[in-house]
C-alpha positions as CSV (number, residue, x, y, z in Angstrom):
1,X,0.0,0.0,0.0
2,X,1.6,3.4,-1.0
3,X,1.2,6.7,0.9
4,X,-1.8,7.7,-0.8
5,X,-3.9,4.6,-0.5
6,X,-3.3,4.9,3.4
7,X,-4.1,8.5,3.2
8,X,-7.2,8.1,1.4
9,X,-8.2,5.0,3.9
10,X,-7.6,6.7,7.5
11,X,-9.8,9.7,5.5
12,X,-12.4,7.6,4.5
13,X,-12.7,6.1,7.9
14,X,-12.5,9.3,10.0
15,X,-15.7,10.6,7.3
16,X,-17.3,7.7,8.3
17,X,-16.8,8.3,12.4
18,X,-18.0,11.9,12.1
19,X,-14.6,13.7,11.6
20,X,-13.7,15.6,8.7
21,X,-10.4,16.1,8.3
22,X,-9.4,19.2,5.9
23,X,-5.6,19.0,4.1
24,X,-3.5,21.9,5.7
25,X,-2.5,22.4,1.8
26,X,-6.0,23.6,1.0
27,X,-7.0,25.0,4.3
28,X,-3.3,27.6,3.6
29,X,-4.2,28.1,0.1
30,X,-7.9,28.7,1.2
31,X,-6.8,31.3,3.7
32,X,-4.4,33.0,1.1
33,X,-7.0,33.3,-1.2
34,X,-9.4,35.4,1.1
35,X,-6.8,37.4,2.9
36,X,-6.3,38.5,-1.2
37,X,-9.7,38.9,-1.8
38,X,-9.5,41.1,1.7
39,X,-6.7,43.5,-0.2
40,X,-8.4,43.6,-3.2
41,X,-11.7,44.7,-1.7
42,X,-10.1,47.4,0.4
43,X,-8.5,48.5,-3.2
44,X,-12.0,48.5,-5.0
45,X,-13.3,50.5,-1.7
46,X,-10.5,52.9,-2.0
47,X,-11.1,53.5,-5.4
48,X,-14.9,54.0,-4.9
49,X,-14.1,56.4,-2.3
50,X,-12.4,58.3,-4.6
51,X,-14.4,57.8,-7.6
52,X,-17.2,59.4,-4.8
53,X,-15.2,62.0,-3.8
54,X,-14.7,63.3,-6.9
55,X,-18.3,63.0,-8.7
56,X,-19.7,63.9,-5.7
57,X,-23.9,64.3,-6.6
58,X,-23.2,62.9,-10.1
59,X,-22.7,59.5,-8.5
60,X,-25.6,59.1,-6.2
61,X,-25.1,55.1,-5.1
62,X,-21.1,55.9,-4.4
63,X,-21.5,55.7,-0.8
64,X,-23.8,53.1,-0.9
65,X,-21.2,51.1,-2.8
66,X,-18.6,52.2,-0.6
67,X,-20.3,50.8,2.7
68,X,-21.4,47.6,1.0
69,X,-17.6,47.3,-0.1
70,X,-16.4,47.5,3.3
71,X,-19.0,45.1,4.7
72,X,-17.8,42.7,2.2
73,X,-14.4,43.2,3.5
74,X,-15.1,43.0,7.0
75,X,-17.3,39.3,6.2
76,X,-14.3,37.7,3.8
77,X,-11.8,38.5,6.8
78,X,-14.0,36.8,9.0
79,X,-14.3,33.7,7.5
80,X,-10.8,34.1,6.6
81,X,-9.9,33.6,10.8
82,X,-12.8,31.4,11.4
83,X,-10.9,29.3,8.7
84,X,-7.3,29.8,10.8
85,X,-9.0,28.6,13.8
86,X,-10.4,25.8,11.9
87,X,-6.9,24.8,10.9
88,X,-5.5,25.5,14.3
89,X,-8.1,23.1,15.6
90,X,-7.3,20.2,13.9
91,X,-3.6,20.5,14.3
């Protein structure tokens, strides 16, 4: 039996007991991932701050955009720990 067959049989049976084990491989590139999402948000916020600023009444749902941006931000980075103490966990 090679690595992989063993991995994928002690898997199989901790599904089967109730445990779900999650590779730390995907659970890092998962939290890269949002933390990016995270920078490019704030970017995107910046930039509708901005775009706001400077069309002022001409662009009437600008800080509407700008709020919902930030809430977006503030949800991703969220799940983005929840997910670190997820992986913490089953370390």
């Amino acid at each position: 039996m090679n690595d992989n067959d063993f991995i994928n049989e002690v898997m199989d049976g901790l599904k089967k007991e109730g445990y779900l084990m999650i590779p730390d491989d995907f659970i890092d590139q998962l939290i890269i991932t949002l933390h990016a999402n995270v920078t490019l948000i704030n970017t995107m916020t910046q930039i509708a701050e901005l775009e706001t600023k400077m069309l002022g009444s001409l662009l009437p749902t600008g800080s509407r955009q700008v709020k919902s941006l930030k809430n977006l931000s503030v949800k991703i980075a969220e799940i983005a720990f929840n997910v670190e103490d997820v992986r913490n966990e089953q370390r």
